[in-house]
N, C-alpha and C positions, 0 to 999 in steps of 0.2 A: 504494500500500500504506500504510494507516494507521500500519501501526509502525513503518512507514519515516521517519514524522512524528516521531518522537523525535529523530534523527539527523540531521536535515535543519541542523539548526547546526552538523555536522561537515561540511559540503558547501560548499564555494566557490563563492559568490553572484558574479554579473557584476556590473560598479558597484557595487559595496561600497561608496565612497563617497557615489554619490548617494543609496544605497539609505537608510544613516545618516540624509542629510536627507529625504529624502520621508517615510519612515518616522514622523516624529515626529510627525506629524496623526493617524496611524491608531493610533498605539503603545498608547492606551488600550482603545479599540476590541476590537483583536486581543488584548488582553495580558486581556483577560474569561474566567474560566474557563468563564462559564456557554453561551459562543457560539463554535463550532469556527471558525476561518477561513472553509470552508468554506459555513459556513452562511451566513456573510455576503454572500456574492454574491446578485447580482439577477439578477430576470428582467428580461431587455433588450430593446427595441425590434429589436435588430438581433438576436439568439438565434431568436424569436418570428418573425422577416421570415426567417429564411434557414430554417428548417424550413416555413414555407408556400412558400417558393419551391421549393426541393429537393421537395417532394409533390408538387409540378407533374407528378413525374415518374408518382405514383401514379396523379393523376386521368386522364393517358395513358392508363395500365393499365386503369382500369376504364374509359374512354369506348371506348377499344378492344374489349374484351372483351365491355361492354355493348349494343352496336350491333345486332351480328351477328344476335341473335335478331329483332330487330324485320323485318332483309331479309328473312328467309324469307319473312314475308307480305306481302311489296310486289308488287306484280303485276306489275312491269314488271322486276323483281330475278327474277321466277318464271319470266318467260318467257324471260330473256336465259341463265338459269343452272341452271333445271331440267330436268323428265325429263316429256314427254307421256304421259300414262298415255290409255286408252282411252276413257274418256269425252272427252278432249280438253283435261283441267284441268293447268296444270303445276304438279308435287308433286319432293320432294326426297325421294329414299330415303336410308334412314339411312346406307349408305357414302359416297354424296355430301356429305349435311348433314355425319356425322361428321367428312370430311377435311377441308371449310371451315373448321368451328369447333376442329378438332383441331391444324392445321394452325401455329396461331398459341401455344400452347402449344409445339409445338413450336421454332417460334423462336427461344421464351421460353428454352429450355432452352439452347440454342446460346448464345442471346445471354450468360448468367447464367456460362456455363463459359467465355467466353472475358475477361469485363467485372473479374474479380478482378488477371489480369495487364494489361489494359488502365490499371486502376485505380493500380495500385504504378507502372506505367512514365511517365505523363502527367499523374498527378496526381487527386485525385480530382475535383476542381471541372470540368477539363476533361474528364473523361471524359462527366459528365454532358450537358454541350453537345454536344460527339460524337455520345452514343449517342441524344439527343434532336433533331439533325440527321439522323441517319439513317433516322428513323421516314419522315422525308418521301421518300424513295426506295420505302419500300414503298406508301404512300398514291398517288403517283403509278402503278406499277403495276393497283393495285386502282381506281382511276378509270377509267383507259385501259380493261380491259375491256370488250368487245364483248358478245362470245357466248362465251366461252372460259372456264368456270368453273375449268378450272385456271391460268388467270393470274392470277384473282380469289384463288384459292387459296394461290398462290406468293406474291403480295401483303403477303397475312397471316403467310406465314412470316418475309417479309424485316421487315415491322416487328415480328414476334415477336422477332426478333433486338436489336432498339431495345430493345423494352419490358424484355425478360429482363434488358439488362445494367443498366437503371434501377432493377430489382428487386434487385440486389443493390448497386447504388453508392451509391444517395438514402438506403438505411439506414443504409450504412457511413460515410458522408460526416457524417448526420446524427448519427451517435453519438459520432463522433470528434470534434464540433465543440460540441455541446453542451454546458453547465454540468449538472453531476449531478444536480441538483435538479428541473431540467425535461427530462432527457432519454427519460425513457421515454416521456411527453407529445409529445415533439418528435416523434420517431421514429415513434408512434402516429397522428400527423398525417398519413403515406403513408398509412396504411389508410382513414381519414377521408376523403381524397383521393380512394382507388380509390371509394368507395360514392359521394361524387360524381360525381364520373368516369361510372360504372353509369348514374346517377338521369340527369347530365344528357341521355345519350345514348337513354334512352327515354324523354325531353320532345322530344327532337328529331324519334327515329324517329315518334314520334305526330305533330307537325307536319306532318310531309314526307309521311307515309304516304296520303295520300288526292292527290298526286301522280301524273298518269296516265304521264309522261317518267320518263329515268333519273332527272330531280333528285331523284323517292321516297330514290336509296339516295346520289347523288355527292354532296349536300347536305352529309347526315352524315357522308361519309367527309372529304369536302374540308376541313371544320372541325377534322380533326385536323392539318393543319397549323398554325392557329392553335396550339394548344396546345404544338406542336411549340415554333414558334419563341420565344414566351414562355419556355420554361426553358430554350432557346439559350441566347437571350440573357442572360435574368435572371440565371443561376446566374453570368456572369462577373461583377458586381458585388459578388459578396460573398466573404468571402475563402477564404483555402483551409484544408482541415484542420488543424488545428496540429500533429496528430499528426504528418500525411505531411510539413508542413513540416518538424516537428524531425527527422525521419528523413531529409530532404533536405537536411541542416542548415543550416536556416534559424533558428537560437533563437530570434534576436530577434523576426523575424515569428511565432511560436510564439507567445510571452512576449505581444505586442502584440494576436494574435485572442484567447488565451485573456481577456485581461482586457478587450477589447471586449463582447466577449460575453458577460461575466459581469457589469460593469459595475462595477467595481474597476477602482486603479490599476495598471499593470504591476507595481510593485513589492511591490503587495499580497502579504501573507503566504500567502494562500490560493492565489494565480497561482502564487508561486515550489513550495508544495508538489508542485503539479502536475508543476511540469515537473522536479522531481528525482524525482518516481514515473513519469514518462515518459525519464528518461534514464537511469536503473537500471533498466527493464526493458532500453532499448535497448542498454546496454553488457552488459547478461547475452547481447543477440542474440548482439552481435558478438561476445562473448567465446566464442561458441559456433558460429562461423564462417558461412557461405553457407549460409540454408536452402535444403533439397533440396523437392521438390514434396512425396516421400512422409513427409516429416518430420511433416504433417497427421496421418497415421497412428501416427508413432514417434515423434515429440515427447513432452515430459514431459507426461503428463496426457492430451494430444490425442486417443490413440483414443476417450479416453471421450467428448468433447467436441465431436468432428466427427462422430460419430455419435448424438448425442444433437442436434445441430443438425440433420439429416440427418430424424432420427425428427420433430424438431417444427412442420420445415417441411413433411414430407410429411401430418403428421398435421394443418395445417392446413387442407388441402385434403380428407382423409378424414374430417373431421367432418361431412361432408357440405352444407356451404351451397351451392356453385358446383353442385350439385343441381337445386338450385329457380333458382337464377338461369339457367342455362344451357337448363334443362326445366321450367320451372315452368307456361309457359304450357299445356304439355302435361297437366300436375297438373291446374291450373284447370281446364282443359275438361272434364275429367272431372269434375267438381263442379259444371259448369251453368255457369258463367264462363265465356263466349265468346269475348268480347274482348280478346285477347293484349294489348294495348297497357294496358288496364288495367290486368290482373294485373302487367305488369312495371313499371306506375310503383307502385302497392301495395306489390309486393315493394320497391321501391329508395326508396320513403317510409321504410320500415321501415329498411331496413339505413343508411339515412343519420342518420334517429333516435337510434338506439339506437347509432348508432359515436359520435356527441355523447357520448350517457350514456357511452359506453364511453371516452374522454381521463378522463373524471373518476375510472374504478374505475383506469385506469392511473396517475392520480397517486396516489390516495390508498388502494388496496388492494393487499396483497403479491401481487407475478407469484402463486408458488404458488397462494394461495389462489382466485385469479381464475380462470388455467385449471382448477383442480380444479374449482367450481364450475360453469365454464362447458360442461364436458364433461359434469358429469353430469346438466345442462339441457337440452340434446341430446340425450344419452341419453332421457332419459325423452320428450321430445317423438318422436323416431324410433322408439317401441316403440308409441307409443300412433296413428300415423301410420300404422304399417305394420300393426297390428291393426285400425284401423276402413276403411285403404282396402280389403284384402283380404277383409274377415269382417260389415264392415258396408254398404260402400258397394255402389250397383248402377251398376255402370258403363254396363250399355246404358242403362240410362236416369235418371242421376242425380236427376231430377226427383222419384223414387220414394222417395228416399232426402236430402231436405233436412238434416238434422242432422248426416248423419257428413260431406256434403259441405263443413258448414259446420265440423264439426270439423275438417277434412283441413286449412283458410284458415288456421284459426286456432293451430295446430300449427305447421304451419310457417311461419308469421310468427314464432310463439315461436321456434324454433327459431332460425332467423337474428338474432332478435333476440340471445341468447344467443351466438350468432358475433362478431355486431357490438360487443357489449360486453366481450367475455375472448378467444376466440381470435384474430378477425379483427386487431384492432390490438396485442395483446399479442405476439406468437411474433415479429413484426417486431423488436421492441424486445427481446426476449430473446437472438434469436442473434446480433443483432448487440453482445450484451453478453459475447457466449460467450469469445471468442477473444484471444488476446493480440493484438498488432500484427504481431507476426511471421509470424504465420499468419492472421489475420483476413483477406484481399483471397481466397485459394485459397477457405478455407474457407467463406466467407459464399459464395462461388460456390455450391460441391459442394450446400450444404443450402438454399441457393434453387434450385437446377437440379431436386432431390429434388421441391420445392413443382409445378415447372412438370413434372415427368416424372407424377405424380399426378394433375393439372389435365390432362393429354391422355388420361390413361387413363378418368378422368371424362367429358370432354366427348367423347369418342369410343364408348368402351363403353355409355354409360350406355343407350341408345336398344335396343340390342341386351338387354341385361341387364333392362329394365323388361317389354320385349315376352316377355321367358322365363318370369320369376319374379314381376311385377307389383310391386305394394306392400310385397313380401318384401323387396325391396331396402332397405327403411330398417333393415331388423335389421342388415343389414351395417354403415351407418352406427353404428347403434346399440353393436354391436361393436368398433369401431376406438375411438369416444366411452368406454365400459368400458375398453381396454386404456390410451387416452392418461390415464384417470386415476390411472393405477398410474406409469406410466412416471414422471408430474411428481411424483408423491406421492416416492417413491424416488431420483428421478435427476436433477432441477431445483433447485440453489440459487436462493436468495430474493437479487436482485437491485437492491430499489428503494432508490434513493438512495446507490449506491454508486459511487466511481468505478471505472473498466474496471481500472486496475491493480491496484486492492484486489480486484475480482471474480476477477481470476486466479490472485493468491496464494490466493483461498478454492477453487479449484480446485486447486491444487498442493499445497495444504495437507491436499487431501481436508475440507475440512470436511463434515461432516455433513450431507445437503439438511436433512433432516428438524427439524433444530434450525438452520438456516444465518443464520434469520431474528435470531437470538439469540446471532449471533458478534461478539463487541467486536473489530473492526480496528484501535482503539489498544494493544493490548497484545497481546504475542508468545505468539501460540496454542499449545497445552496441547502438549506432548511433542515441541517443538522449543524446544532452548537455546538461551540468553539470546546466549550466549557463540557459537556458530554465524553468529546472524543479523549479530551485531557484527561478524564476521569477512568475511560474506561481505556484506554491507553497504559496510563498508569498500574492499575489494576491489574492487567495482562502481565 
């Protein structure tokens, strides 16, 4: 809390004495009206390495997710796993394909509700090793397969179970550890990751695809151990959250990563702010006894909070990109694009592209204005998507119809591109900015499990849903795209470059979203006394 920076001289500093001598290096420095503490910290070598390593977790995520489409067409994946239809050709109906690709979403969802208490109990660092050790139990499974599409099945569930609890730890881990300066960037690195992830596993599936043996699909699977054991391991060299450490009370090792990583001295005035905005929220916990689970709900501010987290993780996945990625090759075909292996490295050209552009609107353009933006880019590509598949294009014989097929390409490339630059890496970075500490492990669950209860309903329905209504299906998108621009307009505070305990006072404080971008957090906001904050300041 910024205002909390007025006060922080009434706060009993550890080493006081050394602090006097270290201090007289930086005394000019810091004593600059023109440059907050704060701003003086760097980006580090080791901030920049421990968000690429933690992403590890992401690029899982998408080489997992990404894979799956390319088996269907592997012949020897077709015949161990599908369904003989009449003429003799083995084909995948939609409740088969659906449960395959559904199946791992689901997991996800498991994984994601149990990874919040895993995370407070172990730690966050090691939870990540864990939950990225455990991936290789379901890979081993999904190898082993014969002929038994539901082992292959269950496979995917049990490393759903991995992937889910990575989807909520690698954010939490990363935002707790970051300098405020680069942490939206940091955190935006898991998305950057998953569209890796995606890309590299349909350069593989093409590789392997002209394989006449299993190796067509165990190649690709087997390589996700690699991946695995890289963020086993890697994640134990670098340190732990400072957060979880101070709440584990560890100060010193707190005091010692924050300033590693920000590239200041321990003693630096900017480190010490930190950690007395993180030990006045924690004595407000404790002063306020054992959180309960439902306190997510009845906490001060929280119902709004965890269902607003809730709303923007599902409406991650409702803005429709994991659409095309999961069915896209299906889109293609119907526009004369035959070859599945194509479209999906096109498509993940694209979404790897544009998640690049997409780090840089995350450093240097407000959250708000990006998702507002980003939705209403979507929107318009989903309405113009769904008018020329259904009204212009000829599906028996796209040949007939060159133009709209080539508008369907080029739509939604935009479209995803638009994902890949505001939603796809932003909503990561925002909910994990949502929550205080106290409730941050439950709640980043509940509204990542939301993300993955969405993604099953997509990648399971969506087959059934296209075969009913066709290309009508993008207004739905288009729909959900119009409502998330109201929800952020109205219900999203402006987040960048703030730290998490100032984000939470602007939530308790109710600040205003609408104006939130324009709240000075060194001075004690408008219709709360001077004399109050003193009081319970103090008290803390």
């Amino acid at each position: 809390m910024p205002f909390l920076k007025q006060h922080t001289d009434q706060v009993e500093t550890p080493n006081a004495a050394a602090s006097n001598e270290a201090s007289s290096a930086t005394k000019q420095e810091q004593a600059s009206p023109e440059v907050s503490p704060a701003k003086q910290q760097r980006v580090t070598f080791l901030s920049v390495f421990l968000g690429v390593v933690a992403s590890i977790g992401g690029f899982m995520f998408g080489y997992v997710s990404g894979q799956i489409s390319g088996f269907f067409s592997m012949a020897d994946f077709a015949q161990r796993f599908g369904e003989k239809d009449s003429s003799g050709n083995y084909e995948f109906g939609a409740a088969r394909q659906g449960t395959i690709v559904g199946l791992l979403p689901v997991g996800c969802l498991l994984g994601a509700l149990i990874a919040g208490k895993l995370a407070d109990v172990v730690g966050r660092r090691l939870a990540i090793s864990l939950s990225a050790l455990w991936s290789c139990v379901g890979i081993v499974i999904e190898i082993s397969s014969q002929t038994a599409w539901v082992q292959f099945a269950i496979g995917r569930l049990v490393t759903g179970c991995s992937i889910g609890a990575l989807s909520v730890v690698v954010p939490m881990y990363q935002s707790e550890s970051s300098p405020a300066i680069i942490r939206g960037i940091l955190v935006s690195t898991y998305q950057l990751f998953i569209t890796l992830g995606i890309w590299t596993s349909y350069m593989v599936d093409w590789g392997t695809a002209d394989m006449a043996s299993s190796a067509s699909w165990r190649i690709p699977n087997g390589l996700g151990f690699l991946w695995s054991l890289i963020l086993c391991l890697g994640i134990l060299v670098l340190p732990e959250s400072p957060r979880h450490a101070y709440r584990e009370g560890r100060e010193d090792e707190a005091r010692a990563t924050i300033a590693r990583l920000a590239g200041v001295d321990p003693l630096h005035r900017s480190v010490h702010d930190q950690i007395t905005e993180i030990r006045v929220k924690l004595d407000e916990e404790k002063n306020s006894g054992k959180a309960s689970w439902f306190e997510i709900f009845t906490g001060p501010r929280m119902l709004y909070r965890t269902l607003l987290g809730v709303v923007l993780q599902a409406g991650q996945q409702l803005t429709g990109a994991n659409f095309f990625f999961y069915y896209g090759t299906t889109v293609f075909k119907a526009t004369g694009l035959s070859d599945s292996y194509v479209t999906q490295i096109v498509l993940g050209t694209v979404n790897v592209a544009t998640t690049i552009a997409g780090l840089w609107v995350v450093q240097n353009v407000g959250r708000r204005k990006a998702l507002i933006a980003g939705a209403a880019w979507m929107m318009a590509c989903f309405f113009i998507y769904a008018f020329v598949g259904h009204y212009a294009l000829d599906s028996a014989n796209p040949m007939n119809t060159p133009q709209a097929g080539s508008a369907l390409i080029v739509f939604s490339c935009l479209a995803i591109a638009a994902f890949a630059t505001t939603w796809g890496p932003l909503v990561w970075a925002v909910v994990a900015e949502l929550y205080p500490s106290r409730y941050r492990a439950p709640c980043m669950a509940l509204a990542t499990a939301s993300n993955w209860f969405w993604n099953f309903m997509i990648s399971f329905f969506t087959r059934f849903i296209t075969d009913s209504i066709d290309y009508f299906y993008g207004f739905v998108f288009a729909g959900c795209c119009a409502a998330l621009i109201v929800i952020v307009y109205f219900f999203v505070i402006e987040t960048k470059d703030r730290s998490l305990e100032e984000i939470d006072t602007m939530y308790l404080l109710h600040v205003n979203p609408i104006k939130s971008s324009e709240w000075d957090g060194s001075k004690v906001p408008e219709g709360v006394a001077a004399d109050s904050l003193h009081e319970e300041h103090a008290e803390a």
